[in-house]
N, C-alpha and C positions, 0 to 999 in steps of 0.2 A: 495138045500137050498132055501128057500123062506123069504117072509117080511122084505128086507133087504134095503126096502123103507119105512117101514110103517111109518106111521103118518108123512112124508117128502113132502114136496110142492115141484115142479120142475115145471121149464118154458123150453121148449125145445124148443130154435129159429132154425127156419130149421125144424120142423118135420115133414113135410107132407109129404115126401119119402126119398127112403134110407136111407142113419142111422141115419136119425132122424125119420121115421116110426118105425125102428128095434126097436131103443132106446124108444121111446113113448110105443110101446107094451112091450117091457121089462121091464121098469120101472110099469105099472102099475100091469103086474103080478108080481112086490116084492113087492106090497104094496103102491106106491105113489099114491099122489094127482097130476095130470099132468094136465097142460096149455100149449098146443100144439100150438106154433105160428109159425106163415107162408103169404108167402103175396099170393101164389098159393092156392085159397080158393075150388077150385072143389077135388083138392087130400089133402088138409088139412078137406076137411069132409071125406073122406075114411079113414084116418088113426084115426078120430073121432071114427066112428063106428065101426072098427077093435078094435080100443083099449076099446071100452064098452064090448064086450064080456068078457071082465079079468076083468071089475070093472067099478064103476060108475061116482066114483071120477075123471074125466077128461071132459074138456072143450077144448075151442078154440079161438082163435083172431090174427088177421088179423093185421099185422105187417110188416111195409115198416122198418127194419132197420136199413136204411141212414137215417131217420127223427125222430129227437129226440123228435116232440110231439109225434109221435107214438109209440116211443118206453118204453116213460114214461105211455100213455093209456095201453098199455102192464101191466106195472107192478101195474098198479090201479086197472084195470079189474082183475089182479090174486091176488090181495090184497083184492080185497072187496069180494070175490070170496071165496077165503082162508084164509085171515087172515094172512099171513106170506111168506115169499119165504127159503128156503132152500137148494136149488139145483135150478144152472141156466146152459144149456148148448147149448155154441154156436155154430152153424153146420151151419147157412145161407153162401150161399158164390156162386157168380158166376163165372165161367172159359170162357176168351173168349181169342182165340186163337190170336194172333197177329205178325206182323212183328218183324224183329227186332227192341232196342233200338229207332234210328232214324226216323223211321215209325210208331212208339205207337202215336194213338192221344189221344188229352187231353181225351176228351171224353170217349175214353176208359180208360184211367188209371184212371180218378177218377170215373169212375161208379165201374168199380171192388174196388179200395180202398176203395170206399163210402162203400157197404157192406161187404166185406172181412174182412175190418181192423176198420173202423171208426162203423161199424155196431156191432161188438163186445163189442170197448169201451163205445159207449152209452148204450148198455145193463149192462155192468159192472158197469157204475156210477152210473143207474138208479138202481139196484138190490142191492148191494154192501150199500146202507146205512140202508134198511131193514135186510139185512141180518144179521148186527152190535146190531139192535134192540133186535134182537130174540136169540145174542149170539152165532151168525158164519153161515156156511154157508160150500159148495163145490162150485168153480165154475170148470166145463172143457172146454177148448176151442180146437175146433175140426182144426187144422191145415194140412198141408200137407208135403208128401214127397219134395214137391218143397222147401221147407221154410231151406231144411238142404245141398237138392243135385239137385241143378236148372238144368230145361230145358230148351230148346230155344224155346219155342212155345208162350210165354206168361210171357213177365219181368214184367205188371203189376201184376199177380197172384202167380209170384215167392215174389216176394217183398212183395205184403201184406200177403202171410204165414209165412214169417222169421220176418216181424211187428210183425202178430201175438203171436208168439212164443215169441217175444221178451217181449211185452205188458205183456204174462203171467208170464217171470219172474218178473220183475218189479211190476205191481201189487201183487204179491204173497210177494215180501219182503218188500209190502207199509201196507198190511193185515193182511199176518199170524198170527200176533201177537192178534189183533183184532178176532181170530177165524175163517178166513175165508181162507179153503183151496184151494188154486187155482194150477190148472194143466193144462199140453197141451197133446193132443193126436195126432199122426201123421202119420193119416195112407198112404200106400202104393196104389197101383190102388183096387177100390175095385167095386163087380161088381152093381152099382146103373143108376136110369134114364139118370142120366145127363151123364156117363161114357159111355152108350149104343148109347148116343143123340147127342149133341150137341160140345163135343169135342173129341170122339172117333167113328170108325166105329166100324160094330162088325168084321172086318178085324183085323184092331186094337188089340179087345180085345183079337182075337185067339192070336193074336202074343205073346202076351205081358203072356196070361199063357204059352205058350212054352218056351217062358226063364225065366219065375219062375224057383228058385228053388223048390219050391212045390208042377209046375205044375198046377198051377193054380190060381188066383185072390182071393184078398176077399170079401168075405160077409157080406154084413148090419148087421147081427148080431154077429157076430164074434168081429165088430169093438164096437155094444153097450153095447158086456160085459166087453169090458176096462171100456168102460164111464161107467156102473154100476160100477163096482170096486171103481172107485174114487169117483162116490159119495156117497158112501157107508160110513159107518163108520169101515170098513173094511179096509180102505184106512186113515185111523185119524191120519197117522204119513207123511203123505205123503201133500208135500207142494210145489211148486216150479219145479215141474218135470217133463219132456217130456218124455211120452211113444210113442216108435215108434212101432207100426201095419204096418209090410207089407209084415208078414211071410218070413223074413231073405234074403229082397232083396238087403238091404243096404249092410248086410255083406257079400255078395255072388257079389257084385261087379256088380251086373246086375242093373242099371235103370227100374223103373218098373212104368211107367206113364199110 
């Protein structure tokens, strides 16, 4: 199946790797017009160029999501651009390991909140009144396994994914009615830069597919044909609802970070 984007605008905050590279290249082979934003500008021009061999229609801009004049230059730059927004999905999000409770400094719980959680909802407010103009919209917000079944490595990054989650219901029963579908996705460990880098070893990542039940981790693209689905019009009954990706680790009783 192909075109299952066509003539759809999307802004993919988060794209310049892992599933938001997957999703930026998937999206533009169904057909979208893609605004690949990111504040990492050397691998937001690779996923540029990767995503021009499937189509022409994609761009880029440079996006600090805790600042809300940037995050409205965002949606100015993809409005004078395109003309419209239609699809917005949030994937920006930083993991930084920390002590317990007691030992979180401020500095760290508000830099991960600033983008995890408060970087979301200025994207939503900022998108969310165009998208009302043009008669709706999809938004997905990319969340995590943390947000349902916490770990101890990281209270500020458990807390802003169950924000998150929460944020999507809510908005969704402030919108839907307005046309504007909103959902959450929430995948499991999946195998991307950051998983490889800065909060896993590839020790780590052996481990963690040996107690898959699957056997194995997922894939940046595996996670952006959920997000295809929903913002698909495939998905036009679907409002308010969190899909969990993490190849049946939740029901298998395994932890799978």
């Amino acid at each position: 199946m192909a075109d299952r984007l066509k003539n759809k605008v999307a802004i993919i905050v988060g794209g310049a790797t892992g599933i938001g590279r997957a999703t930026a290249l998937r999206f533009v082979k169904e057909g979208a017009m893609v605004m690949i934003a990111d504040r990492n500008v050397s691998e937001m021009e690779k996923t540029l160029q990767l995503s021009r061999q499937y189509g022409s229609d994609v761009d880029q801009v440079v996006v600090d999501v805790s600042k809300w004049n940037q995050v409205e230059n965002m949606v100015d730059v993809t409005m004078r651009r395109y003309g419209r927004v239609d699809v917005l999905v949030n994937l920006a999000a930083v993991l930084m390991l920390t002590g317990p409770l007691v030992e979180v400094e401020e500095r760290q719980w508000d830099m991960i909140m600033d983008i995890n959680l408060k970087g979301s909802f200025f994207t939503m407010k900022a998108t969310i009144p165009h998208m009302i103009k043009t008669g709706g919209g999809s938004i997905i917000n990319v969340a995590s396994s943390a947000a349902i079944d916490a770990f101890t490595r990281s209270l500020p990054y458990n807390v802003s994914k169950a924000g998150l989650q929460h944020l999507t219901n809510v908005a969704a029963g402030e919108y839907t009615s307005q046309g504007i579908r909103i959902n959450c996705v929430i995948p499991g460990s999946v195998d991307t830069p950051q998983a490889r880098g800065s909060t896993q070893s590839h020790e780590s990542i052996k481990n963690s597919m040996l107690r898959h039940p699957m056997g194995r981790i997922g894939k940046p693209e595996e996670l952006a044909n959920v997000i295809l689905f929903l913002a698909s019009d495939e998905a036009s009954y679907v409002s308010g609802s969190t899909y969990i990706a993490d190849g049946g680790a939740q029901n298998s009783g395994r932890r799978n970070y």
